[in-house]
N, C-alpha and C positions, 0 to 999 in steps of 0.2 A: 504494500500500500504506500502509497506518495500523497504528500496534498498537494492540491492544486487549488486554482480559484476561477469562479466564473466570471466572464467580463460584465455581467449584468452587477457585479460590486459596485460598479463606474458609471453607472447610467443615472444621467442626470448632473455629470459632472465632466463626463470627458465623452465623445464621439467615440465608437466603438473599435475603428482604427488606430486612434489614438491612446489603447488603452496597453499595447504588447509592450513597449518601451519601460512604461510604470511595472509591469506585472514583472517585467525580467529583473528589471532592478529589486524588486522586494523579494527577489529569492525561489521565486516560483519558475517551474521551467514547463507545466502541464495546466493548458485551461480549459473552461468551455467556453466555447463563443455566442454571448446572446446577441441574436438578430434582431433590431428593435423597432422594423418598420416595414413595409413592402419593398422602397427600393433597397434594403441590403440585403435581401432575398434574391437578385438577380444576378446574373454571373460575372458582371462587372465589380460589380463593390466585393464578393466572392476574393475573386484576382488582385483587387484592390490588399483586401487581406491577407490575403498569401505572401504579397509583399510587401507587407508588414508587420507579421508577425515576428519577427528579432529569433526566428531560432527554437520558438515556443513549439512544444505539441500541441495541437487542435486536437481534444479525445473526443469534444464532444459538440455538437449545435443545441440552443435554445430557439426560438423563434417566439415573437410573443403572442401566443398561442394562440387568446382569445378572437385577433384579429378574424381566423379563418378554423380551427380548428373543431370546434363543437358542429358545424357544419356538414364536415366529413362523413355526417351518421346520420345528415339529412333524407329524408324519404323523398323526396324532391328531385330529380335525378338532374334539375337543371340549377339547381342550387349545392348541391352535391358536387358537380361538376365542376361550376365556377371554382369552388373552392380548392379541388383537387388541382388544380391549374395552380392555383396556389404554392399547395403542397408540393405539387413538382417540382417547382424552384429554387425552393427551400432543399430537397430533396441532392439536387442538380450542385445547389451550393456547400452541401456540406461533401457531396464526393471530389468538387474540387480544392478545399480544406482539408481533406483525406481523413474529414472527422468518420470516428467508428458508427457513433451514435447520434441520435436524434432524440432527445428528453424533450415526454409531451407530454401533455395535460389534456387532454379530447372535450370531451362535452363539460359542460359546467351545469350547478343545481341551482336552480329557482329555489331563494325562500320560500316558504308555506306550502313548499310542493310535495307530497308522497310519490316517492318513485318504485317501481315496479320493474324492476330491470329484465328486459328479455336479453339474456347472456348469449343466447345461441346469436343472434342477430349481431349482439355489440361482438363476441367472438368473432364472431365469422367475416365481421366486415373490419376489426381490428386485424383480424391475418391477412386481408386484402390489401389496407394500408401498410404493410411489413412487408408485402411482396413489392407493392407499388415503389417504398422509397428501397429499397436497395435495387431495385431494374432502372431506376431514376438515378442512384450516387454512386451505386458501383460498389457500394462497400460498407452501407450506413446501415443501422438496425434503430429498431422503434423502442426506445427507453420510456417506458408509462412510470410518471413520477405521482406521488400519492398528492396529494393537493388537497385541503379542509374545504375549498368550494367547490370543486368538481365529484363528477361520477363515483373517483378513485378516492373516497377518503376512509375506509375504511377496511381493515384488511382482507375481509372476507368478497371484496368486489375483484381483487386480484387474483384471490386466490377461484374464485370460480370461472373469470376471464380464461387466465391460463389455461383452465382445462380443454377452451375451445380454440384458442390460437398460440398452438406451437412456438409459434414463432416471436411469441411479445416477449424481451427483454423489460428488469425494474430501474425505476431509480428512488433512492429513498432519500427524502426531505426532512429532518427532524425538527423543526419550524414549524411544517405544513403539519406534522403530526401532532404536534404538542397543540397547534391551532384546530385540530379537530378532536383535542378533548381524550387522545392516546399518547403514548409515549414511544419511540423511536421504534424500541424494541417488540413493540407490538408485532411489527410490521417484518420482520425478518424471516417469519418460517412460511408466509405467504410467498415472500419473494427468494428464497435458497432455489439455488442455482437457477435463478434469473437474474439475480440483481446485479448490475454494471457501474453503477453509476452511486455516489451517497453527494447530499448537499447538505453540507454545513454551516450552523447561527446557533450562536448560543440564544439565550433567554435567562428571566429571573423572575422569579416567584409570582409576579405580576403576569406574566408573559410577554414583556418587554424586551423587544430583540437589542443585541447585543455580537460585539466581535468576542468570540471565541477565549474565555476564560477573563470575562467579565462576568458571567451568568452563573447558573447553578447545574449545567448539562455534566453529567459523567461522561467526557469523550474516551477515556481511556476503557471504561467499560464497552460503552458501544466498541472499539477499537477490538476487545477482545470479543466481543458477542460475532465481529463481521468473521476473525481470524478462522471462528468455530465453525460457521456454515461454509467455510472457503473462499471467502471475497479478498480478494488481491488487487483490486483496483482502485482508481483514486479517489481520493475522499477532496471533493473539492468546498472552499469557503466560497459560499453566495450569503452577500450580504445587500443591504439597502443601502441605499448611499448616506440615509440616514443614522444608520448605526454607528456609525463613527465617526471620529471631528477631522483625521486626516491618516495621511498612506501611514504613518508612524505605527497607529494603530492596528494597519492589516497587517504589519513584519511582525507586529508584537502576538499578535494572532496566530501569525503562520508558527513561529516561535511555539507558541505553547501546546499549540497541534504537535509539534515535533517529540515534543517533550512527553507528550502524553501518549504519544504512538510506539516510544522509545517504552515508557511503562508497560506500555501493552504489550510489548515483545518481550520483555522479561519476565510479567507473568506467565505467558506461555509458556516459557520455558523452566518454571518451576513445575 
C-alpha cells in the first residue's frame, strides 16, 4: 500500500493541470485525477495532462459524476444515450492517462424516497457500463465508490450488485461512510477482492472533516483491516479544499498516513 492523493484536494483552488507540480513536491508520487467539468472530459485537456503531470502515476479518474452519471440507468434510451456519449469521453480520457480505474458514484437518492432496488436491472446494466469503459480506454475498470447520497450507501447494495456484475470493481470512502451513519469497516467484506481503490479524511466526533490525524479515524486499524482481506493498493487522501488552511497541512497528513501504515506493518508482523 502507498498513499497517494486525489487532485479533487485542489479544486476550488488550483485548475486541475495545475495541481501535479504541488502534488510532487508534497511527497506524493501516485494520484487520482478529478475531472471537474465536461471540457476536461475531452481528449484534448486528457493530453493536456499527460503533459503535465511531472512524472506522477495516474491510478485512477474521478469525473464529477452527478453531471451525467445517474442517467446511465435511465429507461429513456435517448437520455440514456446522451449521457453514454458522455461516458465515452471520460472513458476515452482516462485510457489516454493510462488511468487503471474509473471511481463512480451512479444514481443518487431522492430524500423522502423508498427505494426498491431491482439489482438484476442495476446489475446487469452496471456490467454493461464495465464493458462499455474499458472497449472505450483500453485499460480502465468501473471502481463503485460507497457514497451516503447515492444508491451505494450501504453495504449490502454492493454486496448484492456484485452478484450480478462480475465485473464491478470497489472503492471505499471512509467520509462517505461515516456520512451515512457506518463506519469504514463496515464496508470491507462486501467489497474483499473487489476493492481497488480507498479515499481518505479524517473526521471528529462532530463529523467534521479534517486532514488526516487531526480527527479521531483509526487509520492504522483500517490499514491493518485492508492488509487482512488483501488490499495492496493505494490508499489515497481526498480532501475538500476546505479542510485545510494550506499544502503544509497535506505533507503533514501524508506524514502521518506514513506513520501509521509503518504501525500497521509491524503489527502484522507480530
Amino acid at each position: 500500500m502507498e498513499i497517494g492523493i486525489s487532485t479533487a484536494s485542489f479544486f476550488g483552488r488550483q485548475l486541475t493541470e495545475d495541481t501535479f507540480d504541488i502534488i510532487k513536491e508534497l511527497g506524493f508520487a501516485t494520484c487520482e485525477v478529478f475531472l471537474t467539468t465536461f471540457s476536461e472530459y475531452r481528449e484534448s485537456f486528457a493530453k493536456l495532462v499527460n503533459e503535465r503531470k511531472n512524472g506522477l502515476n495516474i491510478y485512477s479518474i474521478h469525473t464529477l459524476n452527478q453531471q451525467f452519471e445517474p442517467e446511465l440507468y435511465n429507461m429513456m434510451p435517448r437520455t440514456r444515450e446522451d449521457c453514454e456519449s458522455i461516458f465515452k469521453q471520460a472513458a476515452r480520457a482516462a485510457g489516454i492517462l493510462g488511468a487503471k480505474y474509473y471511481t463512480f458514484h451512479g444514481p443518487a437518492r431522492l430524500r423522502g424516497r423508498n427505494y426498491v432496488f431491482d439489482y438484476q436491472r442495476l446489475g446487469t446494466r452496471t456490467e454493461e457500463l464495465c464493458a462499455l469503459l474499458k472497449s472505450e480506454s483500453g485499460c480502465c475498470e468501473l471502481s463503485y465508490e460507497n457514497v451516503s447520497w447515492a444508491f451505494f450507501y450501504q453495504p449490502e447494495f454492493f454486496a448484492k450488485l456484485r452478484e450480478i456484475s462480475p465485473s464491478i470493481k470497489a472503492c471505499l470512502d471512509i467520509k462517505q461512510a461515516m456520512q451515512s451513519g457506518l463506519h469504514a469497516l463496515d464496508f470491507l467484506e462486501c467489497m474483499k477482492g473487489r476493492l481497488v481503490n480507498v479515499h481518505l479524511c479524517d473526521y471528529d466526533e462532530l463529523g467534521q472533516l479534517s486532514v488526516p490525524g487531526k480527527g479521531i479515524f483509526d487509520f492504522t486499524e483500517l490499514f491493518v483491516r485492508l492488509a487482512d482481506i488483501g488490499y495492496d493498493g493505494p490508499l489515497m487522501m481526498e480532501l475538500y479544499s476546505k479542510n485545510y488552511n494550506n499544502y503544509e497541512d497535506i505533507r503533514e497528513g501524508r506524514e502521518y498516513l506514513l506513520e501509521c501504515l509503518e504501525k500497521a506493518r509491524q503489527k502484522l508482523l507480530l
